[in-house]
C-alpha positions as CSV (number, residue, x, y, z in Angstrom):
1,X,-51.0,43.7,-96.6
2,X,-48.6,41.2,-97.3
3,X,-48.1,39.4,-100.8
4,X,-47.8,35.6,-100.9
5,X,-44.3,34.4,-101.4
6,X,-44.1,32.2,-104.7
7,X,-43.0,29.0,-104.2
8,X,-39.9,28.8,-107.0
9,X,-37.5,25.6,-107.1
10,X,-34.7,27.7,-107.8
11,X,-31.5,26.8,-109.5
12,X,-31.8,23.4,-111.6
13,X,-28.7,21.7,-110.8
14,X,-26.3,21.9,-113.5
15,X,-23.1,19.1,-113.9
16,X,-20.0,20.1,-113.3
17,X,-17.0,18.5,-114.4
18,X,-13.4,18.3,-112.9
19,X,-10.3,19.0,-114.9
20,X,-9.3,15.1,-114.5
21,X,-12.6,14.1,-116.2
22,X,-14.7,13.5,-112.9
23,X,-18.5,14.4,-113.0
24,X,-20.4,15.3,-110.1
25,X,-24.4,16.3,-110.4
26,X,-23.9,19.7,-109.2
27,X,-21.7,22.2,-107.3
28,X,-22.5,20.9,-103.9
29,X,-21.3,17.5,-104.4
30,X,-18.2,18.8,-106.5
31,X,-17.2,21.0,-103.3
32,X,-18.1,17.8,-100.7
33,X,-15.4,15.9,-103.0
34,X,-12.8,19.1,-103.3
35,X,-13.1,20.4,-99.7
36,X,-14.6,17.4,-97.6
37,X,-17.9,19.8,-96.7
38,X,-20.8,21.7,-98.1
39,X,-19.7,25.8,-97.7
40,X,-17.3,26.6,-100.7
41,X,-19.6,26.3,-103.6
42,X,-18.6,30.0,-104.5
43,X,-15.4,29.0,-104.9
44,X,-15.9,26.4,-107.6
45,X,-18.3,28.9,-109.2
46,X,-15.6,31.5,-109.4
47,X,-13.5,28.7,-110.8
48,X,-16.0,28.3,-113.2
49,X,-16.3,31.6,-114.1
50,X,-12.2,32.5,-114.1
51,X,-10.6,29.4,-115.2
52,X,-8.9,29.5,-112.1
53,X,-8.2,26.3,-109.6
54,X,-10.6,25.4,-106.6
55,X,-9.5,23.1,-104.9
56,X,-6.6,22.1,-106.4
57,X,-8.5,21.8,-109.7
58,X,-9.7,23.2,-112.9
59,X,-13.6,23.3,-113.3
60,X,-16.1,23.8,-116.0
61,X,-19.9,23.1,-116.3
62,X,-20.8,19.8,-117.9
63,X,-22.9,22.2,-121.0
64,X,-19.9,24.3,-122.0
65,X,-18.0,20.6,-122.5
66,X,-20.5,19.9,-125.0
67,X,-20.4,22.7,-127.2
């Protein structure tokens, strides 16, 4: 018998903000504005994650500013 598949929301977006001081609500919207389309989120969260470029920038999340 099959178990019932909980019904999570995921991932809370989290804001992310580019080197040049830009916000965006999440990762989605920050790769629609680096690469024109949805589809290379991984490579602002390896950005993230490295302190490498994506996109021609430098990215960090919004909570690490803060602290």
């Amino acid at each position: 018998m099959n178990k019932p598949r909980k019904q999570g929301k995921g991932h809370p977006k989290r804001p992310v903000i580019r080197e040049d001081g830009t916000r965006f609500d999440g990762i989605g919207e920050a790769s629609l504005s680096a690469y024109g389309s949805f589809g290379s989120e991984s490579n602002i969260r390896r950005s993230i994650r490295t302190g490498r470029r994506a996109g021609g920038y430098r990215w960090k999340l919004a909570d690490e500013e803060q602290a």
